[in-house]
N, C-alpha and C positions, 0 to 999 in steps of 0.2 A: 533261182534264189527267191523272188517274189512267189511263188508256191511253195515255197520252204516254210519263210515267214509268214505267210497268212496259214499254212497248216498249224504253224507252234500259236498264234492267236487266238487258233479255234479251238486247241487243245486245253490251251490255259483258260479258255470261257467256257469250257465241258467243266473243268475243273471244279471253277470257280462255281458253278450255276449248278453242276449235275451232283450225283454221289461218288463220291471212292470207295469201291469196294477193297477191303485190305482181304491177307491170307490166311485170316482165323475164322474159326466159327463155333458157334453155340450148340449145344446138341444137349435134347432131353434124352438120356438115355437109365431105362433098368434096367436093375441087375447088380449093381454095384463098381466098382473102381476095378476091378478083376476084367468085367465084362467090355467096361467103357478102354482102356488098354489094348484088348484084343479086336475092337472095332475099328479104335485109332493103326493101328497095326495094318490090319487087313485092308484097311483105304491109303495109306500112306500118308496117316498122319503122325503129328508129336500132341501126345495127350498132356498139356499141362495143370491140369487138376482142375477139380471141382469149383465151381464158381461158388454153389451152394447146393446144398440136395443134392439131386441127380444131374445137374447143370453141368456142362465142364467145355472146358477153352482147349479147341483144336487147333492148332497151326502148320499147315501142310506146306511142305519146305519144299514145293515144283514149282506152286503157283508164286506169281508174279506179287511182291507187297501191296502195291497200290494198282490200281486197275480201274478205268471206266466201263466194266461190262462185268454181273457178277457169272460167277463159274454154277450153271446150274446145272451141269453134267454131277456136279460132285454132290449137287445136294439130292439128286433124285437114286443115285445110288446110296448114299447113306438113308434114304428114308425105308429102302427096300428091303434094310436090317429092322427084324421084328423087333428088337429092344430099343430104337431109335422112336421117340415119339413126337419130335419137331427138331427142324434142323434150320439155325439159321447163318449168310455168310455176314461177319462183320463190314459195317460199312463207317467210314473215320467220320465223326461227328466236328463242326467247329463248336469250341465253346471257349469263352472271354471267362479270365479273369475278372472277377466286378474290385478285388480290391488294387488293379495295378496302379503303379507310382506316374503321374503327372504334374510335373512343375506345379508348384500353385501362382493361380494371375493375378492376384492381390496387388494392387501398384504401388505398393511399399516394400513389398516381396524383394525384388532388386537391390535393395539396399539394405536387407536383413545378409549381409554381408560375412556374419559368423557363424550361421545355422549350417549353412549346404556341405561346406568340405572342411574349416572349422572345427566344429564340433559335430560332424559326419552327420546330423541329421537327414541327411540324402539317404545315409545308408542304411538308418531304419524304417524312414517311408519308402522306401523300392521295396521292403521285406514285407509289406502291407503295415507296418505299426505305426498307428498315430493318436493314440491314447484311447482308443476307443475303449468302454467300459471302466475307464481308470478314474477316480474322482479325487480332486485337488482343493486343497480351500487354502485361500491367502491370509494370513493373520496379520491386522493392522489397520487401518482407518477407514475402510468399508470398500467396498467395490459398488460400480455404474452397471448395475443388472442392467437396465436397459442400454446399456452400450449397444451399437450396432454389430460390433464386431464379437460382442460378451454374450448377447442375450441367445443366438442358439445353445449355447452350450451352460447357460447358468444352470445350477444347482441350488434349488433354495433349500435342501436337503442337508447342503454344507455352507448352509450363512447361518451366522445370527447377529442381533447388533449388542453387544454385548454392554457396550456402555449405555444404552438406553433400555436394554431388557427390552426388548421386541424381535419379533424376525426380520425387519426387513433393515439390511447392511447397505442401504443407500448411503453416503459419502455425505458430510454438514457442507453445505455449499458455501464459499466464502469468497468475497472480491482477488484474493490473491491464491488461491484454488489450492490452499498446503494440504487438503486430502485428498490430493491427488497421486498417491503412491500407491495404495494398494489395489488402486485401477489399471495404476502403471504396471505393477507386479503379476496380477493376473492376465493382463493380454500378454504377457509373456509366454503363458505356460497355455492358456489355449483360448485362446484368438482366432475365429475360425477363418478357412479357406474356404478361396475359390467364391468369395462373395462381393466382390468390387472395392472392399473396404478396408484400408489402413494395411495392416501385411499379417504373418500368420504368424501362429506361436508354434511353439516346440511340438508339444501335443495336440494338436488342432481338432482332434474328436475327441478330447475328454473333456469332462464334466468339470466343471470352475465353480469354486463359491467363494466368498468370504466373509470375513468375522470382522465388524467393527468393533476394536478393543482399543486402540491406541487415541484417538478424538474424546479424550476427558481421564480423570483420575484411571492410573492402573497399580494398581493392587496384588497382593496376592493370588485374592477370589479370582480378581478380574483377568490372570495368565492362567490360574488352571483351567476357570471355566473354560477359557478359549481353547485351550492345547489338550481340554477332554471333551470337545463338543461330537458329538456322533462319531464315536470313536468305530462302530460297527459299520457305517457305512464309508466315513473317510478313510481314504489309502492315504491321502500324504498332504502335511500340514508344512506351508512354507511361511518362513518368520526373517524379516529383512530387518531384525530390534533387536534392541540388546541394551546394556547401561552405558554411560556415559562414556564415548570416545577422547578421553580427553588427557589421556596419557597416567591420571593417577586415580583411578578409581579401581576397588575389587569390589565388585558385587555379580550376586549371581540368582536365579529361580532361591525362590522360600521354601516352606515347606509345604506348602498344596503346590504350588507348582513341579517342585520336586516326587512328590505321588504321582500329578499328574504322567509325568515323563515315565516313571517306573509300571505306574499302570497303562499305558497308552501302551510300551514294547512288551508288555507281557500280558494286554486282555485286549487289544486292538487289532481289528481285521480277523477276529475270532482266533486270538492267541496268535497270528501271526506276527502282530506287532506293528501299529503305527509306524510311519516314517517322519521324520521329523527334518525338517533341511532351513540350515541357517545360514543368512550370510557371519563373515566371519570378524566385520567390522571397518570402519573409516575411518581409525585416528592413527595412518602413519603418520600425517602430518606433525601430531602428537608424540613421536616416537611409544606410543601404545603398544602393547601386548595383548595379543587374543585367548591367550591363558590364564591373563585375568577378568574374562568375563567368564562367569557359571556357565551361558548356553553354551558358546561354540566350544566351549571347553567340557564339555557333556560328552560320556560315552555315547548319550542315546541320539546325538544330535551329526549329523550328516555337515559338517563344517566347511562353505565353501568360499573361496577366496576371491581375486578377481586376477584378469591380464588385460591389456589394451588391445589395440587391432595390430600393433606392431610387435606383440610377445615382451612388453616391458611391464616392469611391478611399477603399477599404477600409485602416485605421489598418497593417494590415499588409503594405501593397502598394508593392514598389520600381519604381522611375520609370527607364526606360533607355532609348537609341535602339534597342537591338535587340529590344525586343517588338514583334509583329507583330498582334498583335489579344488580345480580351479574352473571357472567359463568365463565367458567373456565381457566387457564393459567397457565405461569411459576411461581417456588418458589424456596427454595433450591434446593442444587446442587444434593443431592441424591432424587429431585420428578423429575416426569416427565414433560412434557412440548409437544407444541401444534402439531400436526404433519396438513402438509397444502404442498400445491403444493411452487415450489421456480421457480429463475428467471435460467434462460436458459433450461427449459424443464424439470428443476429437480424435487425432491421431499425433503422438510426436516421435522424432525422431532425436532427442535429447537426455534418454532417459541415462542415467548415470549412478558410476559407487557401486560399492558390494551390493546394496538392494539390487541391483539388477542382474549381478551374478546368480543368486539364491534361485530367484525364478527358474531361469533356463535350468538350473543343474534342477528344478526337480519337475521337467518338463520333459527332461530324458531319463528321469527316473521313471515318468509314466510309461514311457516308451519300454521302458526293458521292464517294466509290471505287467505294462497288458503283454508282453511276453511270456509271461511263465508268472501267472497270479498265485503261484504255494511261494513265491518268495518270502522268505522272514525279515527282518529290520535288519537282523547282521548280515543277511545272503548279501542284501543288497549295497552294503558296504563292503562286502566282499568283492562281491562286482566291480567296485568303482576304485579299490586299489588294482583289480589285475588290469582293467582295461583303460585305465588313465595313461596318459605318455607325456612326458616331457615335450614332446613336439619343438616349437621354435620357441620355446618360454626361455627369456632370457635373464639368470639371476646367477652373482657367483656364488650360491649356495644349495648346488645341487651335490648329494652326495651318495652314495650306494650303500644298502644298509647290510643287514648279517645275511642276506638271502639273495643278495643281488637285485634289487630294486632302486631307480633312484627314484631320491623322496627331497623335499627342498622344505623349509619353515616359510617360504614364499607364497609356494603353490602345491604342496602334499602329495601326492604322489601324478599330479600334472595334470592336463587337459583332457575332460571328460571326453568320450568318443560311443554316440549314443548309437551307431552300429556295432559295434564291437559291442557294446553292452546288449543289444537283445541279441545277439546272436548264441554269447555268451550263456546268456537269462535261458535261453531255450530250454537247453537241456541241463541247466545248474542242479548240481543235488543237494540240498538244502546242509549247511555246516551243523555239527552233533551241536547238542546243549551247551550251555555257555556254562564254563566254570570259573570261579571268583578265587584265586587262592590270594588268601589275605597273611600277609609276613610282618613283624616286626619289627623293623630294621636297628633300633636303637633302644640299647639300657640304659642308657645316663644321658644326660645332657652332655653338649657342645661347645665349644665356646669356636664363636665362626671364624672372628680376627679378619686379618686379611684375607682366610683363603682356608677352606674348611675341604678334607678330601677325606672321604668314609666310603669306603669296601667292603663288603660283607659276600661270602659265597651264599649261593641258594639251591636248594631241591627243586624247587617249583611244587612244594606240597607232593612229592612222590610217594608212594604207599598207600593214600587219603582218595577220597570220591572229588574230593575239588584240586587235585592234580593237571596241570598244564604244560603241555607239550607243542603247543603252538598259539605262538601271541596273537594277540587282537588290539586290543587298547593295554597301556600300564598307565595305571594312577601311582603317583607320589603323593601324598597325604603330610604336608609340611606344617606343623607349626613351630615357629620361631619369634624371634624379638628382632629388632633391628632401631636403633634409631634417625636412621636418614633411607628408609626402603628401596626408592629409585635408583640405589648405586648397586643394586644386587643381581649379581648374574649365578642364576642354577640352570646346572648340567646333568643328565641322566646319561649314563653309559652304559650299553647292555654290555651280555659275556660275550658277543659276537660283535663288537667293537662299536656299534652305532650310537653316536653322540648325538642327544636331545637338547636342546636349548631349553630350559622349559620356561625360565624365564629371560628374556633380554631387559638390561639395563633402562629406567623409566628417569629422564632428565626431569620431569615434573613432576615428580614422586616423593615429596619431602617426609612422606607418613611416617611418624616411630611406631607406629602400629603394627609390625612385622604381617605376619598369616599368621593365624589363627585355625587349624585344620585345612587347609585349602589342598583342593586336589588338583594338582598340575598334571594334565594327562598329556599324553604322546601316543600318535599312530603308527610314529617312525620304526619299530620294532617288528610290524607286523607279520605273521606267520614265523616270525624268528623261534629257534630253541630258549627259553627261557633261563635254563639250569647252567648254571656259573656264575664269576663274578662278576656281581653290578656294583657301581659304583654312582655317587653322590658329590656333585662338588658344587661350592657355593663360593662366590668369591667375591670380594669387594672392587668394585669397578674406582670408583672415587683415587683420583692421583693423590687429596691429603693423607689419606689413609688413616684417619682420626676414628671413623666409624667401630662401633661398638653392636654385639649381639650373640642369641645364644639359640642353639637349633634344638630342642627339647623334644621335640616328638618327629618320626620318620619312620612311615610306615607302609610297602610296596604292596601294591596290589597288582597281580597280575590275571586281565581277564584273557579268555581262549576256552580253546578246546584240550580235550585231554584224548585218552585213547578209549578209541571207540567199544572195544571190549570189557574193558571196566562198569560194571553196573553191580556196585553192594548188592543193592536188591535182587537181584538174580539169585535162583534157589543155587544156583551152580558155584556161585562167587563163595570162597573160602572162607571160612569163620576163625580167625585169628584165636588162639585160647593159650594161658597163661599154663596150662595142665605141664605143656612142654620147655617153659623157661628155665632158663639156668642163671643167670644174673638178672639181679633186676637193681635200680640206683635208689638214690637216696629217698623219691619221689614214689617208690615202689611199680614204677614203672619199668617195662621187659627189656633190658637190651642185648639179650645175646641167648638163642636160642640153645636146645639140646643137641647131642649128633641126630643127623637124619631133617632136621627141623630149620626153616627160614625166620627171619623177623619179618613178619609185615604189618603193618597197622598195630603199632604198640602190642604187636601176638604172635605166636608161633603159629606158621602153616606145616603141612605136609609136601604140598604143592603150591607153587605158586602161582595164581589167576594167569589168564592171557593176558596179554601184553606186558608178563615180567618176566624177568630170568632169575635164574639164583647167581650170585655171587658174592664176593668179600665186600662189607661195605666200614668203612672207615668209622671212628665213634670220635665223636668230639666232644669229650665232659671228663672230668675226673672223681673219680671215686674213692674210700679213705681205705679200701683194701684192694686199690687196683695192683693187682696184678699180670705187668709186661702183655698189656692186652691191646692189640692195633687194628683190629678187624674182626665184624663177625659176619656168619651168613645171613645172607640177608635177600629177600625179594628187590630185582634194582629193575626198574622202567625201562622197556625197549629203547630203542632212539625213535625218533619221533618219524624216522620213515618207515620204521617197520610197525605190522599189527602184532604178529609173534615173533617170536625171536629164542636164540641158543644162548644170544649175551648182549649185554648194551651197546656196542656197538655197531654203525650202520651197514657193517657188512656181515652183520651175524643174524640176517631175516629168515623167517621160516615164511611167513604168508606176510603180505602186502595191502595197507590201508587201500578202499575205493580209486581209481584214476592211477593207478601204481603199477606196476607187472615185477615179478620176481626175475630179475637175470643172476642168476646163480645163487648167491646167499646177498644182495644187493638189491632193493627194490627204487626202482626209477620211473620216475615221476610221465606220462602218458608222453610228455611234450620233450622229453630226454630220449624216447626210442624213437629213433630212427628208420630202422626196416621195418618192415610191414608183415604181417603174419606165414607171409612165403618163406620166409627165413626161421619159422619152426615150423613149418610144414619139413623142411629140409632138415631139420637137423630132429624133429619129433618121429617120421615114418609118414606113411601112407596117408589114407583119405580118398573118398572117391573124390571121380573132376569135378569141382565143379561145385564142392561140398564145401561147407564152411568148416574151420578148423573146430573140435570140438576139445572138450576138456583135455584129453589125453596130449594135445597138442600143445597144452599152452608154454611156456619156455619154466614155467612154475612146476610144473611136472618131474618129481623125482625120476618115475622112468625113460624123460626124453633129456635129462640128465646124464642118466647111465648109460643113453641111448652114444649120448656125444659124445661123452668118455672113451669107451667103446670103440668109437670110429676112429677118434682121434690117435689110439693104442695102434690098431689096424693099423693106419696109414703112414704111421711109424714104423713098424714093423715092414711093411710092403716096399719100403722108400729105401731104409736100411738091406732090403733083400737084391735090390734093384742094385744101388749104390756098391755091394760087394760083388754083383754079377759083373757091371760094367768094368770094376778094379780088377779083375781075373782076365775082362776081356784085351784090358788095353794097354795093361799096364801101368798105368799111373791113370791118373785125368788133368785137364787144364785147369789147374785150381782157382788163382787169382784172375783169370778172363771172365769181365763181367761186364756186361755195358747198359747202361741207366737208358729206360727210353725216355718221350717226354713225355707231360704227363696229362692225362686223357678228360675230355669235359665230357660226364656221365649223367644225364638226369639231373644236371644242377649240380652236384658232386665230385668236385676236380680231385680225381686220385692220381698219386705218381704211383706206377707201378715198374716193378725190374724184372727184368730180363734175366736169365743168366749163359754164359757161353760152355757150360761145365754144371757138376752137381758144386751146390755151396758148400762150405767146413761145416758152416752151422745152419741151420734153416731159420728164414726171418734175420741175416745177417742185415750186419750194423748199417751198410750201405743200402738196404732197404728203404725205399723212402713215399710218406705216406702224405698228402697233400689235403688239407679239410677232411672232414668226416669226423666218426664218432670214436670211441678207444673200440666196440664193435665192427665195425666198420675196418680200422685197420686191423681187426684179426682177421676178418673174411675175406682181406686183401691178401694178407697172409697167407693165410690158405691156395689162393688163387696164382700167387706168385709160384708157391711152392710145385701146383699141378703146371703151371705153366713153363718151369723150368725142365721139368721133368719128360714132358711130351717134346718140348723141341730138341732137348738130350735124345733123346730116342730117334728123333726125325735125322739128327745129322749123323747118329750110327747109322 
């Protein structure tokens, strides 16, 4: 035994100390790929292709993988081939990772309590992300460049001070240190590691700057200039401000500020689009609304909210449909609270309120930026509805919206999870153009009363270039009158049932001031279908019920995407023309084409573009020589899963948007199929082994279509021949003998499968029974049942 062990000690320090020869090898050979084949062949190897040029990777399938001694019988006979001009055997090289993931030793690190499992940041630093190349700048009362824990990573690239017109965003130092927040806010987002100092931030190798704007008068000047400072170099501008939390204030960005936001998502990071991340506010105490401040009520602004360490909606956190997700912060006095660098060089662990949410969410925004840097302003809001969860957030207003999401006015679609987001980020394909479709929702004025409920169906602009087929953000665009405001409660209701708060009731809100255009937006909708009836309700909270007001202008806007084939501009897109009109209204506008002829776009086509069908489309107007007319042909919009289609609805697809696959005339979303490409290899034909399924195979394929049909006919037919053979043999069969086995744990996949003692009446009979899986899944059980009754039929003849 002591000779056993000292032999495996000295092997393992050959190992360790000598080379591994493995069982490939490199070979110059001329001649070409024909030649190199015939060589690998005649020596007993497997040629797996050129490395480069003439180069090519041998692996001879006698020799040993790993070996301390290399095989030079083999290299002296391949050198003895005249077209071999160097031959070498590979030997395994060690080589480190330089970006792997180690704890950081920061001795505040410990107590950054929300980062590691939290808000997964573990799980984008083990991926290698930590904001490396990402740059950040904090808006607000300067930042401590020379912090200890600030100054690797300052950017004076993304400072300026803006209340003093110079570059440098040093902090006004004061005995009671109140410019201490935007110190605060930056060591949140990248505070570096592994340097003895304070603990680490989210992104700990990206680039930090900040803008003193908030330390003296702020203006309009003074928020654009700040929110358009080096818009080509800044990626993401984080803002812990907003107007007054104080339960009756509406105010929101002017008009440079308002540019600025529209020029930032649409000329920043080189038309990627600035990122913008707000917190969402601190006057629940207040009973406040985040809907009525302009930022966090901004499409363009990333609205974040806060949770405690315990998952409770923190005493100072406002509830609105425009938050979009949540991180973490102060609560009670017995949770803990933010720890982040402070002003004079220090460190606290105190940092507290939505301002300290804001930071971390865009701290893991760096994180899934330096993932995949072509992200646009909406990808990345796209990201942060799919990968947020509810997690342990505790709030009874969590609700599931028209697409199966829950989404909460607490915390938006729930707790950021900055693994999930660069994994996500990696391979994201960036969402089409943003289309605006702007509707009018109201002719006449309102009178609100107690309780105002207005309906209206919608297209979603179908037939138009700003047509919408999957939501993003909806504005409601209200102006009204009221004279007591804070008793008014508005609701947005999509056609797919999900209710918006847009406004909650404001106890300190005596304003007779009504809104005056204000856009109450909601993300609650998101990727929902658009088209159907939305609804508007406004209601008087107040138990006098004295209140008085009138809703005069209502006007929806819904932003999204439309269908990706639609492009006017395309020489191929159809030109609508009047040449083919058969009616037109009072307006001398088309509505009801010739035979042969569609409406689309106030015109007749011949054909209708991709992604329309022709069918009957309803008319809603009266004319003074109508005559018994209820429908004409008309171009009507795929459903929003299909890219072409035979008819509007979702099981009438011909081809399949990006991320989709066509299963019969039905296209299903990547994360809805189930099986794996073996299952049309099996029902598509052939392939060699080994081969990747190629077009002909995909389950979109009219011919592996016909192919199934086909079989499916066959084994009908084969089952039915069997089935009258055995009835000749035995005269009758055991009909009703059937026995249930139980049911089998497959791959994660509990299927019941049956047995049968007999052939069934009917095949996939009623007592069939099919345990988890897909509505696919229990065909191919089906299937599986039916061979399987058949074969033990046979076994007991």
């Amino acid at each position: 035994m002591h000779a056993v062990v000292c032999g495996l000690l000295f092997l393992l320090c050959a190992v360790a100390c000598g080379e591994v020869y493995t069982n490939t090898w490199a070979v110059h050979i001329e001649g070409g790929p024909q030649e190199a084949n015939r060589i690998a062949r005649k020596h007993g190897f497997i040629n797996h292709g050129n490395v480069f040029g003439d180069y090519y990777h041998f692996r001879h399938h006698t020799v040993v993988k790993k070996s301390l001694s290399g095989h030079r019988g083999t290299c002296v006979r391949l050198q003895k081939e005249p077209q071999v001009r160097w031959v070498e055997q590979q030997v395994s090289r060690r080589r480190k990772k330089r970006d792997d993931y180690n704890e950081p030793s920061d001795p505040k690190f410990p107590q950054q309590w929300y980062l590691v499992t939290d808000l997964n940041a573990r799980g984008a630093w083990s991926q290698g992300y930590t904001g490396r190349g990402v740059v950040v700048t904090i808006l607000d009362d300067g930042i401590e460049k020379d912090h200890p824990d600030l100054a690797s990573n300052y950017d004076p690239d993304a400072s300026y001070d803006v209340n003093d017109g110079d570059s440098d965003p040093q902090p006004r130092y004061t005995q009671r240190n109140e410019n201490r927040h935007g110190t605060r806010c930056a060591g949140e987002v990248a505070a570096a590691a592994n340097n003895d100092v304070c603990g680490v931030g989210v992104a700990y190798n990206a680039k930090i700057g900040g803008v003193r704007m908030l330390d003296g008068e702020v203006t309009d000047v003074v928020e654009a200039h700040s929110l358009s400072l080096n818009s080509q170099h800044i990626h993401i501008y984080s803002a812990s401000w907003g107007p007054e939390d104080d339960g009756k204030t509406v105010d929101g960005p002017a008009k440079l500020a308002k540019e600025a936001f529209l020029r930032g998502v649409t000329e920043g990071r080189g038309g990627l689009g600035s990122i913008f991340v707000w917190a969402s506010g601190n006057g629940g105490r207040e009973k406040d609304s985040c809907n009525c401040d302009g930022y966090t009520n901004s499409i363009y602004t990333l609205s974040i909210s806060s949770t405690t360490q315990y998952g409770m909606v923190p005493w100072y956190s406002e509830a609105c449909s425009s938050t979009l997700a949540t991180t973490f912060s102060s609560g009670n006095p017995n949770e803990k609270q933010i720890v982040t660098t402070d002003l004079r060089q220090k460190c606290t662990d105190t940092h507290t309120g939505t301002s300290a949410s804001a930071p971390l969410a865009a701290g893991i925004i760096a994180l899934a930026l330096e993932a995949n840097m072509n992200l646009t302003w909406r990808d990345m809001q796209h990201l942060v509805v799919r990968t947020s969860h509810p997690a342990h957030l505790s709030t009874d207003d969590w609700r599931t919206n028209g697409v199966g999401r829950k989404v909460s006015h607490s915390y938006g679609y729930g707790l950021l999870d900055a693994g999930a987001m660069v994994v996500l980020a990696q391979n994201w394909t960036s969402v089409g153009p943003q289309h605006q479709c702007v509707l009018t929702m109201l002719s006449e004025p309102r009178d609100i009363g107690s309780r105002l409920l207005f309906s209206k169906t919608l297209d979603s602009c179908w037939g138009r270039p700003e047509y919408v087929n999957s939501l993003e953000h909806v504005q409601a665009r209200l102006t009204l009158s009221y004279n007591h405001r804070g008793n008014l409660a508005i609701h947005l209701i999509s056609p797919l049932g999900t209710r918006s708060t847009l406004l909650a009731p404001r106890p300190k809100d005596y304003s007779p001031e009504g809104f005056i255009d204000w856009a109450f937006m909601t993300t609650h909708m998101w990727d929902e279908d658009p088209r159907g009836e939305w609804t508007l309700e406004i209601e008087n909270v107040s138990e006098q019920g004295h209140d008085y007001g009138v809703l005069s202008q209502f006007t929806l806007i819904l932003y999204g995407t439309g269908s990706s084939s639609i492009n006017p501009s395309s020489p191929d897109f159809p030109r609508p023309s009047n040449n083919s009109c058969k009616t037109f209204d009072t307006q001398q506008i088309c509505i009801e084409c010739s035979l042969g002829f569609s409406l689309f776009l106030q015109g007749c086509v011949k054909l209708c573009p991709p992604g329309f069908t022709t069918g009957p489309q309803l008319l809603n107007m009266s004319l003074d020589n109508w005559v018994d007319l209820s429908s004409v042909q008309s171009c009507l919009p795929c459903h929003p899963a299909c890219l072409t289609c035979s008819g509007p609805g979702p099981s009438d697809c011909l081809s399949c948007p990006p991320h989709s696959h066509l299963v019969l005339t039905a296209c299903l979303h990547q994360n809805q199929v189930q099986r794996e490409s073996s299952v049309g290899l099996e029902q598509g034909g052939g392939g060699g082994v080994g081969e990747p399924p190629g077009p002909s195979l995909a389950l979109s394929s009219p011919l592996a279509t016909l192919l199934a049909v086909l079989s499916c006919a066959f084994i009908l037919a084969a089952f039915a021949g069997v089935f009258l053979m055995l009835q000749l043999h035995s005269g009758g069969a055991p009909w009703a003998r059937r026995t249930k086995l139980h049911s089998v744990e497959t791959g994660g996949w509990r299927q019941g499968r049956v047995s049968y003692k007999g052939i069934p009446t009917v095949w996939g009979d009623e007592d069939q029974v099919t345990l988890g899986g897909s509505d696919s899944d229990s065909e191919e059980l089906n299937c599986h049942s039916e061979r399987t009754a058949f074969i033990r039929t046979q076994s007991s003849l």
